[in-house]
Each structure stands twice: as structure tokens, then as C-alpha cells.
DRENRO-930855 format. One record per residue (C-alpha): residue number from 1; residue in three letters; chain; x, y, z. Coordinates in Angstrom, 3 decimals, padded with zeros to 6 digits. Each point is the difference from the previous one (the first is absolute). Layout:
BEGIN
<node><zase>NUM</zase><kolti>ALA</kolti><kemi>A</kemi><east>X</east><north>Y</north><up>Z</up></node>
...
END
This chain:
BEGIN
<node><zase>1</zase><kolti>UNK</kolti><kemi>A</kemi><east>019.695</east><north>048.370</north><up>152.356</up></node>
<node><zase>2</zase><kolti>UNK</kolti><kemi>A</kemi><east>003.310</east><north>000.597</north><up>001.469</up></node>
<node><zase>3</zase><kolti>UNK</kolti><kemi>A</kemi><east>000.994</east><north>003.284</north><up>001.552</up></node>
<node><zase>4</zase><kolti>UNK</kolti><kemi>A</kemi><east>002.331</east><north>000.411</north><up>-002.548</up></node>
<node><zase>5</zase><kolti>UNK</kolti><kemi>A</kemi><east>-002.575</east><north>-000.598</north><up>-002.466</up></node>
<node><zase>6</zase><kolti>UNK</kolti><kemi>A</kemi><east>-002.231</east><north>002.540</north><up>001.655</up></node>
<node><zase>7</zase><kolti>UNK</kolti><kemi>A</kemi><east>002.453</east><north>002.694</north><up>000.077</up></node>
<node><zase>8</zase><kolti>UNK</kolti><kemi>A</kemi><east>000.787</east><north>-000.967</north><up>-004.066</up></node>
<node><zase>9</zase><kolti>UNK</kolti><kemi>A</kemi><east>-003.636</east><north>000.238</north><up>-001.080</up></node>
<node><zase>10</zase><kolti>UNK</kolti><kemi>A</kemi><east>-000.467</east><north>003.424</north><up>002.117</up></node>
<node><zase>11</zase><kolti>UNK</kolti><kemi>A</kemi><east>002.892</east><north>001.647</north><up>-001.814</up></node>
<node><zase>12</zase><kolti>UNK</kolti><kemi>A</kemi><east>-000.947</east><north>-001.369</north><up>-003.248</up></node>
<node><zase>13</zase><kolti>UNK</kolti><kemi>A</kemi><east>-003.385</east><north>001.439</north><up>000.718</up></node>
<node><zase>14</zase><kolti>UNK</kolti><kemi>A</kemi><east>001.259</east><north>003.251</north><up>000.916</up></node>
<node><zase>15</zase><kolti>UNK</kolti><kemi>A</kemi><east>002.296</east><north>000.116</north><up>-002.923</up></node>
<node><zase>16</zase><kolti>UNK</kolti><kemi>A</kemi><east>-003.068</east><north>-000.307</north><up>-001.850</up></node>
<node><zase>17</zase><kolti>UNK</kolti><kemi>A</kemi><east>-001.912</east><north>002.796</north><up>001.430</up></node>
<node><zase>18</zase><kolti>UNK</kolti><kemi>A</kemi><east>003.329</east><north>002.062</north><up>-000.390</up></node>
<node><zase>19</zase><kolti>UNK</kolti><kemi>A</kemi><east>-000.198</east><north>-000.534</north><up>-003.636</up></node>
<node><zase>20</zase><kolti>UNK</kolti><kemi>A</kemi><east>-003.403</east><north>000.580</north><up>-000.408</up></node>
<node><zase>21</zase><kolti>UNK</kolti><kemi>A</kemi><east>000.264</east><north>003.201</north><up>001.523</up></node>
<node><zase>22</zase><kolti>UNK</kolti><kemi>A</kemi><east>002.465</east><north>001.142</north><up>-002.176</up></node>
<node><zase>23</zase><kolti>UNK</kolti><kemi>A</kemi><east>-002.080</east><north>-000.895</north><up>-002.798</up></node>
<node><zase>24</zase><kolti>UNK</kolti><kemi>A</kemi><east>-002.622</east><north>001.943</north><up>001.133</up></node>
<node><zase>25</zase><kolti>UNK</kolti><kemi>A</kemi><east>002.380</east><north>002.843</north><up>000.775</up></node>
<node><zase>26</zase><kolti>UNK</kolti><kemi>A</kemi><east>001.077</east><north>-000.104</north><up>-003.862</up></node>
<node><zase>27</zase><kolti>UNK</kolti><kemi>A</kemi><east>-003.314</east><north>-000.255</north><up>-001.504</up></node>
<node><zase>28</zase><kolti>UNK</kolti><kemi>A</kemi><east>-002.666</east><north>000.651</north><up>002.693</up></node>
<node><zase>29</zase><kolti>UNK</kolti><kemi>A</kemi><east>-002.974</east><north>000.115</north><up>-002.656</up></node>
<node><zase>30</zase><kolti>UNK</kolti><kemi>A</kemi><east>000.642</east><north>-003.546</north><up>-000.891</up></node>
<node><zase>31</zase><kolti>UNK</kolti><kemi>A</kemi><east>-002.515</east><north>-002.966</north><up>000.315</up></node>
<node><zase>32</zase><kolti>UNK</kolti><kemi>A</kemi><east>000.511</east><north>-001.349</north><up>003.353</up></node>
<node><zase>33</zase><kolti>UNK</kolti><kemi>A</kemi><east>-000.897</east><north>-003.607</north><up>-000.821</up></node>
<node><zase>34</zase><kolti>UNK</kolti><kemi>A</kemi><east>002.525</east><north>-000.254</north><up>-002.594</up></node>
<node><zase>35</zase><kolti>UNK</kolti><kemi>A</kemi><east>002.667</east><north>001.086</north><up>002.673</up></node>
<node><zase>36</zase><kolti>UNK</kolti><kemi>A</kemi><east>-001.141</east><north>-002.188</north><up>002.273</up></node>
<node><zase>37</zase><kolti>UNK</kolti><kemi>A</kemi><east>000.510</east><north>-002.954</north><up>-002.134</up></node>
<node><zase>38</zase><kolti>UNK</kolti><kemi>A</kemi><east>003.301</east><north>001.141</north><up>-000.992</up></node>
<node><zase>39</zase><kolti>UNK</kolti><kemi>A</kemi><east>001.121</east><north>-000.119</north><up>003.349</up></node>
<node><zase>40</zase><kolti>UNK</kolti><kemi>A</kemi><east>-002.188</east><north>-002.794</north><up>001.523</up></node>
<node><zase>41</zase><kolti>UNK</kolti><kemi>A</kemi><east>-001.973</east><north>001.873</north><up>002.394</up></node>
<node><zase>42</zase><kolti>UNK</kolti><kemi>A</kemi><east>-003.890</east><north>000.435</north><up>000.562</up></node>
<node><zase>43</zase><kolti>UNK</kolti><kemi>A</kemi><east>-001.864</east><north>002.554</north><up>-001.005</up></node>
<node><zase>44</zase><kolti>UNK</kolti><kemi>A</kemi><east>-000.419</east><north>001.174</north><up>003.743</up></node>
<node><zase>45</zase><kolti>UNK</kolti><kemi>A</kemi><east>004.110</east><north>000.212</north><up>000.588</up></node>
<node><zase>46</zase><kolti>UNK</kolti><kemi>A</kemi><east>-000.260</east><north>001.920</north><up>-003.675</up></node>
<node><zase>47</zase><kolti>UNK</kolti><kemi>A</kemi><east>-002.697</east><north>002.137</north><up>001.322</up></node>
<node><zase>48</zase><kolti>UNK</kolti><kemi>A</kemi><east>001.497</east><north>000.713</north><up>003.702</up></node>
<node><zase>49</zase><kolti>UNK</kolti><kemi>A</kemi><east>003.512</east><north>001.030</north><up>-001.996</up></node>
<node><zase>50</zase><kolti>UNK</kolti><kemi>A</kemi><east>-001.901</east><north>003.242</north><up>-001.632</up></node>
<node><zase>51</zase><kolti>UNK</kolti><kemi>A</kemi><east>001.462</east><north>002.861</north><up>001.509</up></node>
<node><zase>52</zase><kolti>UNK</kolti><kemi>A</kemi><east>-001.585</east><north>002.446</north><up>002.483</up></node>
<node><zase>53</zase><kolti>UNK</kolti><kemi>A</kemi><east>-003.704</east><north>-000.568</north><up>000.335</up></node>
<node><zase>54</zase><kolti>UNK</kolti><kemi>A</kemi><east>-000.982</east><north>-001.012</north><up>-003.664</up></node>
<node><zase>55</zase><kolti>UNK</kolti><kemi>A</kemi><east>-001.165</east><north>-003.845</north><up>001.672</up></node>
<node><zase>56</zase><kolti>UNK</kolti><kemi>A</kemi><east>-002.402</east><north>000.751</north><up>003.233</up></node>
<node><zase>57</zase><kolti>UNK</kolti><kemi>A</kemi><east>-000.762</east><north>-003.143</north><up>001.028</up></node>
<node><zase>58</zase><kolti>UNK</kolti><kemi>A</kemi><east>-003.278</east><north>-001.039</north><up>002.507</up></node>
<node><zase>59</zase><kolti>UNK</kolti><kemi>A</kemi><east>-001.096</east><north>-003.018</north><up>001.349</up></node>
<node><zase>60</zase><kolti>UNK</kolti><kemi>A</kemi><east>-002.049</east><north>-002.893</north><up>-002.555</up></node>
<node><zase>61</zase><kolti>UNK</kolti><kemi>A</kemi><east>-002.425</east><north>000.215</north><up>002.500</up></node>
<node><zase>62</zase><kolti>UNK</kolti><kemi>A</kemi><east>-001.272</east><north>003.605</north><up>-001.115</up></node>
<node><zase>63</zase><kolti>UNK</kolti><kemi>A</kemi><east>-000.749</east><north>-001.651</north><up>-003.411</up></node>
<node><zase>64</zase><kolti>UNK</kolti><kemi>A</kemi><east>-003.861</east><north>000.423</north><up>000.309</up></node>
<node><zase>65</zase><kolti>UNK</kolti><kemi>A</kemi><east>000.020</east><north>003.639</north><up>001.131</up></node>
<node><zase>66</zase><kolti>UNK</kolti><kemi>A</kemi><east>002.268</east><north>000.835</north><up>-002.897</up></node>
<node><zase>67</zase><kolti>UNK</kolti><kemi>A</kemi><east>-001.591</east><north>-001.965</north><up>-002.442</up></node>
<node><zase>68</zase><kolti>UNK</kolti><kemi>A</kemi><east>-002.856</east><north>002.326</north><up>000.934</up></node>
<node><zase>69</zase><kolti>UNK</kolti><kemi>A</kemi><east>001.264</east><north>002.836</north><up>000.093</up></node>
<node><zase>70</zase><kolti>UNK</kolti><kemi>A</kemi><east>001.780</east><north>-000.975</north><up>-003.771</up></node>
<node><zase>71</zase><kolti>UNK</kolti><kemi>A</kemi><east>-003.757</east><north>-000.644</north><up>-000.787</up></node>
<node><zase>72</zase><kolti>UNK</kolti><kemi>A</kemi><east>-000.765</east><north>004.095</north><up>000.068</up></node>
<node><zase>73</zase><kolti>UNK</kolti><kemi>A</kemi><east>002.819</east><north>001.115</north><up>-002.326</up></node>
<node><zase>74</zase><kolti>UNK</kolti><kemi>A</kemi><east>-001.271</east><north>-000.345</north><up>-003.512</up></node>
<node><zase>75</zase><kolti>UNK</kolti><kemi>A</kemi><east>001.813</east><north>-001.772</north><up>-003.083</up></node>
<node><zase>76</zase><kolti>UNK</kolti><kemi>A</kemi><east>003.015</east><north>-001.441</north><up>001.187</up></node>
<node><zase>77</zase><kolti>UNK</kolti><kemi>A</kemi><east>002.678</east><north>-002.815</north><up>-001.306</up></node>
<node><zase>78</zase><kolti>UNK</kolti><kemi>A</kemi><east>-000.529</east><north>-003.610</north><up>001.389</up></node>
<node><zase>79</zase><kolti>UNK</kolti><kemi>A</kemi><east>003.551</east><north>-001.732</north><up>-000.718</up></node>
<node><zase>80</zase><kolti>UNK</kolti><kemi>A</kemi><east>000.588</east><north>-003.698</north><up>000.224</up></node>
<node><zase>81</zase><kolti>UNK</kolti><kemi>A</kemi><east>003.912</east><north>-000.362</north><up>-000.640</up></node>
<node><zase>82</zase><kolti>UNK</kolti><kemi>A</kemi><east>001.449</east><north>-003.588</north><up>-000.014</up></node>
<node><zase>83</zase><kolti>UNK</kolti><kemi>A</kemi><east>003.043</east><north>-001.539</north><up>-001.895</up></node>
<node><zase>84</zase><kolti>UNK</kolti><kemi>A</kemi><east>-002.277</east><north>-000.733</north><up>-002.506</up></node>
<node><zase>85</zase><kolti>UNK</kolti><kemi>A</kemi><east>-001.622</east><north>003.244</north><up>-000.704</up></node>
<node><zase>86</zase><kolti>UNK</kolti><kemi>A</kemi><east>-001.299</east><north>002.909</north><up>001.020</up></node>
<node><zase>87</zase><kolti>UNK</kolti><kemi>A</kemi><east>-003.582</east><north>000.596</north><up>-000.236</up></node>
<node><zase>88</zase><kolti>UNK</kolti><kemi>A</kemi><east>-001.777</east><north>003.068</north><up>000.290</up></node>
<node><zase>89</zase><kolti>UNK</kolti><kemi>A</kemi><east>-003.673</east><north>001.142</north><up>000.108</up></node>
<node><zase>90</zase><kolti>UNK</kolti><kemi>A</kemi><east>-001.346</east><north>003.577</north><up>000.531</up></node>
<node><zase>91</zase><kolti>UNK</kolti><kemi>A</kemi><east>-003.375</east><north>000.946</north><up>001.613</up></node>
<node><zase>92</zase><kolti>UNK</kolti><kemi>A</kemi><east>-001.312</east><north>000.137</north><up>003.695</up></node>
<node><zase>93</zase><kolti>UNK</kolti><kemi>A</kemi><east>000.613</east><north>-001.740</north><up>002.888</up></node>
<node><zase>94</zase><kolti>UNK</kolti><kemi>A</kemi><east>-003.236</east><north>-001.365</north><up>000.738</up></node>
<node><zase>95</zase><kolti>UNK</kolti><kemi>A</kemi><east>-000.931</east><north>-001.264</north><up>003.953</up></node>
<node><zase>96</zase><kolti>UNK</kolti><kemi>A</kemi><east>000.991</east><north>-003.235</north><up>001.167</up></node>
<node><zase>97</zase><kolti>UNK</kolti><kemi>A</kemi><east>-001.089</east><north>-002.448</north><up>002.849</up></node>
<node><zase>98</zase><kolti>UNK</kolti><kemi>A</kemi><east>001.333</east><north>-002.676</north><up>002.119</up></node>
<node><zase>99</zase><kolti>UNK</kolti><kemi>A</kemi><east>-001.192</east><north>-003.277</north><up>-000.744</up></node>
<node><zase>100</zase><kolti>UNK</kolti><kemi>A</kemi><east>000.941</east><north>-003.965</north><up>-000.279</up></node>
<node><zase>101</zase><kolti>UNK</kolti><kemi>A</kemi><east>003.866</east><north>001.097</north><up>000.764</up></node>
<node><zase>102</zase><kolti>UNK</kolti><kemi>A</kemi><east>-000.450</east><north>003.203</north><up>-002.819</up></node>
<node><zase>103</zase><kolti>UNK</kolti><kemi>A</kemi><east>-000.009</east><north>003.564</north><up>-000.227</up></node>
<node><zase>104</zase><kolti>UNK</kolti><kemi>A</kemi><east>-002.311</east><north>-000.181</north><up>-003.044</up></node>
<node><zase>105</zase><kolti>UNK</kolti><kemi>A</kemi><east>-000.144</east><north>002.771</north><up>-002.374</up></node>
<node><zase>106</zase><kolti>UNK</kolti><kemi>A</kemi><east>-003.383</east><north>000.508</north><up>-001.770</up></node>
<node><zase>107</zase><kolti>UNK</kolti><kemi>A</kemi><east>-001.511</east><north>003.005</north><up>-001.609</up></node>
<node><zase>108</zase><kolti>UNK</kolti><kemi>A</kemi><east>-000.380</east><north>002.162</north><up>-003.263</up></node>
<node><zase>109</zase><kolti>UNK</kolti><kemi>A</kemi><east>003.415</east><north>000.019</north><up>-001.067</up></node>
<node><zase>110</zase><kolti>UNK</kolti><kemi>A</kemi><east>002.346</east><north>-002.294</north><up>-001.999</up></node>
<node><zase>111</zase><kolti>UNK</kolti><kemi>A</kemi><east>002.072</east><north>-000.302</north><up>003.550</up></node>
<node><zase>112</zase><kolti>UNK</kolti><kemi>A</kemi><east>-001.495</east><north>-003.561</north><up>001.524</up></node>
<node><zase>113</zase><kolti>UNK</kolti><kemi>A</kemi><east>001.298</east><north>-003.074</north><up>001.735</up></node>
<node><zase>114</zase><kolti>UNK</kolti><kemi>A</kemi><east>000.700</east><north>-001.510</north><up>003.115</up></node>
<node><zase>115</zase><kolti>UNK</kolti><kemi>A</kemi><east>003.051</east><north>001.155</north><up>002.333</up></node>
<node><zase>116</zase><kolti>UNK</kolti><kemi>A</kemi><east>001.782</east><north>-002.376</north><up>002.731</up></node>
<node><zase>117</zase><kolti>UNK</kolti><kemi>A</kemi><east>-000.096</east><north>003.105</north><up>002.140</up></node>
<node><zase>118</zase><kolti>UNK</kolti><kemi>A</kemi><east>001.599</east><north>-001.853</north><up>002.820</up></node>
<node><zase>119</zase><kolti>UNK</kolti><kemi>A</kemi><east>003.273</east><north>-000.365</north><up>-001.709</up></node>
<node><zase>120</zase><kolti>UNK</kolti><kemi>A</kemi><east>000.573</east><north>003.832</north><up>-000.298</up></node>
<node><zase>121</zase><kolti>UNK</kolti><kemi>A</kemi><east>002.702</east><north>000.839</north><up>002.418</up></node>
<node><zase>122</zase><kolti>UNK</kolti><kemi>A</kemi><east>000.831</east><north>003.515</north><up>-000.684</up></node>
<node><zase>123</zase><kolti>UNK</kolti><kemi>A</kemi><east>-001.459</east><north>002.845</north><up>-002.204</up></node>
<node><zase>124</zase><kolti>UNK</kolti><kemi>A</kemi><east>002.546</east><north>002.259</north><up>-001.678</up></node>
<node><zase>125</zase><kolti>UNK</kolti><kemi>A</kemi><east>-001.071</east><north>003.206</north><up>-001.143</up></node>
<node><zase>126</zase><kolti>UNK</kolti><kemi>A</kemi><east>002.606</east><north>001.011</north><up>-002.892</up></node>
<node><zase>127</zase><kolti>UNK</kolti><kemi>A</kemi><east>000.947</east><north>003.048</north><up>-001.333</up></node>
<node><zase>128</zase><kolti>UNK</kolti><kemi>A</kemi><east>002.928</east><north>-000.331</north><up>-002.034</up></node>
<node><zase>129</zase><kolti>UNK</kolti><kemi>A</kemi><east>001.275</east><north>001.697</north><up>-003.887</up></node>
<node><zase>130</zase><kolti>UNK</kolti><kemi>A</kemi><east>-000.667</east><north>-002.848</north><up>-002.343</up></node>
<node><zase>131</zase><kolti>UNK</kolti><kemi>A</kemi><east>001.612</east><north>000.999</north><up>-002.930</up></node>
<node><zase>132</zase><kolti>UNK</kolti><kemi>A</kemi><east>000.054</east><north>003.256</north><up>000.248</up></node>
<node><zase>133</zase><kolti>UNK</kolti><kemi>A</kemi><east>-003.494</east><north>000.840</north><up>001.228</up></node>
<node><zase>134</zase><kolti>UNK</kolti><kemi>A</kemi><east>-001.298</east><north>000.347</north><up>003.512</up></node>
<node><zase>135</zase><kolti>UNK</kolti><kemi>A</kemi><east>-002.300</east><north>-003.705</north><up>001.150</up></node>
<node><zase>136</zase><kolti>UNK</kolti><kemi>A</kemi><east>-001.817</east><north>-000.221</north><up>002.922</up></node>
<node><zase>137</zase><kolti>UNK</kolti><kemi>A</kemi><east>-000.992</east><north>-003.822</north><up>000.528</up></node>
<node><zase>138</zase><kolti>UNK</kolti><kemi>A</kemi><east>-001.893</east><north>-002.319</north><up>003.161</up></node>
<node><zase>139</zase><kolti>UNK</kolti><kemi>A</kemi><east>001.875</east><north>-003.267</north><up>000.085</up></node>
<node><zase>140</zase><kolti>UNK</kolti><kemi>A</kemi><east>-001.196</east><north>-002.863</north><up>001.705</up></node>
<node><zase>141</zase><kolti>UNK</kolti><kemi>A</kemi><east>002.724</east><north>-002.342</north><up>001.160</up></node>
<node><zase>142</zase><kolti>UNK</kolti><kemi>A</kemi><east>-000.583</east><north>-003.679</north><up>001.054</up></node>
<node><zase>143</zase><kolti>UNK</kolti><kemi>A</kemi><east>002.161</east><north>-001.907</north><up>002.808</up></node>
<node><zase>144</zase><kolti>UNK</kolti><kemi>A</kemi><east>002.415</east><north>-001.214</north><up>-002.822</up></node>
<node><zase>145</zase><kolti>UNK</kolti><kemi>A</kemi><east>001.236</east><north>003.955</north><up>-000.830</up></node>
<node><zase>146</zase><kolti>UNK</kolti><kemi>A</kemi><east>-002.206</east><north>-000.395</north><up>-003.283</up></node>
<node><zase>147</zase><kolti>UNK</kolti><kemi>A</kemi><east>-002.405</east><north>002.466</north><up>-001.276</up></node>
<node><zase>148</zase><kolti>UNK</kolti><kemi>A</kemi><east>-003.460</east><north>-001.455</north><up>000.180</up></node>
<node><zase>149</zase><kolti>UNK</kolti><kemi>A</kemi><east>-001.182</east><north>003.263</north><up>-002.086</up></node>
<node><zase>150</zase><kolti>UNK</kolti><kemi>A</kemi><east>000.566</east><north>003.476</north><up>-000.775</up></node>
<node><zase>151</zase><kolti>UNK</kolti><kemi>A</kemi><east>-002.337</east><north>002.742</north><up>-000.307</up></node>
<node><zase>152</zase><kolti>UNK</kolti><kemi>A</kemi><east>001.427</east><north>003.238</north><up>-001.778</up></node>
<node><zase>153</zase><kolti>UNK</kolti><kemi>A</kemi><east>-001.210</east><north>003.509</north><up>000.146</up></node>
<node><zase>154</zase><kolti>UNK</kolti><kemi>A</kemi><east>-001.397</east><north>001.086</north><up>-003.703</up></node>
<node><zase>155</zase><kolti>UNK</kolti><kemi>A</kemi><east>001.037</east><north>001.977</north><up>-002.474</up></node>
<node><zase>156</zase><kolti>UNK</kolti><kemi>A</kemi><east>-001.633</east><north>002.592</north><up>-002.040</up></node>
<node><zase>157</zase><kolti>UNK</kolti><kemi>A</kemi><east>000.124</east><north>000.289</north><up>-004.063</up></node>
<node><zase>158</zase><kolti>UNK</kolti><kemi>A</kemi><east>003.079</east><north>001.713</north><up>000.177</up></node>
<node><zase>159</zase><kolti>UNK</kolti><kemi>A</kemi><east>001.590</east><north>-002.795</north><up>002.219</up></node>
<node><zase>160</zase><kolti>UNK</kolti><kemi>A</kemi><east>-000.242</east><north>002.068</north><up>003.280</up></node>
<node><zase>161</zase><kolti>UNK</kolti><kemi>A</kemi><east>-000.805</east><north>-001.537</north><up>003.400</up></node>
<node><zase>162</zase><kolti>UNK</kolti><kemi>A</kemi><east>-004.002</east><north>001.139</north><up>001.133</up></node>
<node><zase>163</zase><kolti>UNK</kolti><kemi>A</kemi><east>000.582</east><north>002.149</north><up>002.836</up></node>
<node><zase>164</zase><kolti>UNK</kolti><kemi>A</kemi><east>-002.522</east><north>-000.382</north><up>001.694</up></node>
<node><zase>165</zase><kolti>UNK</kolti><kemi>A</kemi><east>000.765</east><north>-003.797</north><up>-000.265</up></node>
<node><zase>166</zase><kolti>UNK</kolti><kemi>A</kemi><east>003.532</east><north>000.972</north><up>001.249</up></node>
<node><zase>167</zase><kolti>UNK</kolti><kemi>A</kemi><east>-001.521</east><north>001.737</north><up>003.344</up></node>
<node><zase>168</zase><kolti>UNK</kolti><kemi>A</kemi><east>-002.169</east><north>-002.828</north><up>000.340</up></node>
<node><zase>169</zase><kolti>UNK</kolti><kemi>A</kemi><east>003.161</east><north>-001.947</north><up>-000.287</up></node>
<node><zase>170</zase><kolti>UNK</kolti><kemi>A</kemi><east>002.203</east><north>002.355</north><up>002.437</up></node>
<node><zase>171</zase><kolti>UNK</kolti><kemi>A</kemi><east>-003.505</east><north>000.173</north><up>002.748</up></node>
<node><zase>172</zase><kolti>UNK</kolti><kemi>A</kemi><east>-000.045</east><north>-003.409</north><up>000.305</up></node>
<node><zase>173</zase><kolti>UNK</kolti><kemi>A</kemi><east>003.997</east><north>-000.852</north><up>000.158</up></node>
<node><zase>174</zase><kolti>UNK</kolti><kemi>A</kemi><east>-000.300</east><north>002.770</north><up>002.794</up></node>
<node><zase>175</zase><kolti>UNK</kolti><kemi>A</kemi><east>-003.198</east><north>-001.675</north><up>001.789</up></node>
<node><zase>176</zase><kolti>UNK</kolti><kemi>A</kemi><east>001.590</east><north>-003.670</north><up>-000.273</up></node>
<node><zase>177</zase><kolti>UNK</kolti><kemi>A</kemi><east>002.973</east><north>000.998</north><up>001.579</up></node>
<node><zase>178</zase><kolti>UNK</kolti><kemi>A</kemi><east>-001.557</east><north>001.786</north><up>002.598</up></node>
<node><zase>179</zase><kolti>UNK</kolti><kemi>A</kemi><east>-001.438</east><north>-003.370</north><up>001.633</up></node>
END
């Protein structure tokens, strides 16, 4: 590539981000994947454009400990969200162990498989509107700036976030970016 080139694709990129953040600016409780598409960014670029300090990110290498400590807060969300779909199972996080390249997941909840935990890069923790009500989410970010997996705070009958799942949440954003 060209130094010309180089200097093209950073402004194009930066144009990009520009944009984004003005989408985000006009409609901040928005679904961040779909604004990401629309201006052909990763979800991490989407994620580091929220203002202030709704994405706290941490190093993928603090994915056991907080898969652990996700393990102690209760009924949560477990989101998968690809071009494709978006799939979403509530229960527990059960425990998981390393093993044959895996973080496997295995326990008494609907919540099992096997994770590449060596691709995480970053952990965001998210809090964010999303449409029009307060989320608190763990994202779990692979070297590509895709989400691997989100975890979401739950919700009570009357759509409220658990609070003690939400000082859970707000304990362990605090711990992670202590270290």
C-alpha cells in the first residue's frame, strides 16, 4: 500500500467513526450492531465510540475470572448476535473449564458449549439506554472487533434490571479495572 493509499484508507476510516458517532449522538439507545454495519465498522470501534464510560473495556485474558464471577449472579441473558440472528437463552451461567483448546461450559442450566477462550481480546462491560431503558451488559470481544458473546444483566416482571445483579455488575466492572 502506497502512502497515499495509507493516508486515504485512515481518513476514510475516520470519516467512518465520525459518522458513527453522530449516529450515536442522535439516537444513543440504538442497536449498536446495526450501526456498525451501516457504517462498516466492528463492533469494538462501535463499542469504543459510546460516550463517557458506558464501554469499560479489560483485557481477554481476565475471561476466566469473569466468567466466574458471572457464574454467582443469578438468571441472566446469554446473547449470541450474528448477521444471521440473534439468539438468546435465559438461565445461569454455569462453571466452565479449560480443556482440548475450550473453555467448556457444563452444568444445570440451558447455558452449555465450548468457548475458544483464547480468541477473546477484550471484555467490555456496557451500560448504555437501549431503547429507552437502562442495560447493563459483559461483552466478550474476539481479535477481529466481533462479539464472541454477550451476557446481560436481568430483568424483573416489570422489565426492571435486578439490582442486585446490577451491583454485581458495577463490583466487578470496578474490580476488573482495578488490575
Amino acid at each position: 500500500m502506497t502512502a497515499v493509499a495509507a493516508t486515504q484508507d485512515r481518513q476514510n476510516i475516520q470519516d467512518r467513526i465520525a459518522a458513527l458517532q453522530a449516529t450515536i449522538a442522535e439516537k444513543p439507545d440504538g442497536v449498536l450492531e446495526s450501526y456498525a454495519e451501516q457504517h462498516g465498522v466492528s463492533m469494538r470501534v462501535a463499542l469504543e465510540c459510546l460516550p463517557g464510560d458506558q464501554a469499560v473495556f479489560v483485557d481477554g485474558t481476565r475471561f476466566e475470572d469473569i466468567w466466574a464471577d458471572l457464574t454467582t449472579f443469578g438468571p441472566i441473558v446469554f446473547i449470541v448476535h450474528s448477521a444471521d440472528g440473534v439468539f438468546e437463552t435465559k438461565g445461569s451461567l454455569p462453571p466452565g473449564s479449560s480443556g482440548r483448546g475450550y473453555f467448556n461450559v457444563h452444568g444445570e442450566s440451558p447455558i452449555s458449549g465450548h468457548i475458544k477462550a483464547d480468541r477473546c481480546q477484550a471484555v467490555c462491560f456496557v451500560d448504555r439506554p437501549f431503547f429507552g431503558r437502562r442495560s447493563c451488559s459483559v461483552q466478550f470481544v474476539n481479535g477481529d472487533g466481533n462479539i464472541m458473546f454477550k451476557v446481560f444483566i436481568g430483568r424483573d416482571d416489570k422489565r426492571e434490571l435486578l439490582a442486585d445483579q446490577v451491583a454485581s455488575f458495577e463490583a466487578l466492572r470496578a474490580r476488573m479495572q482495578q488490575k
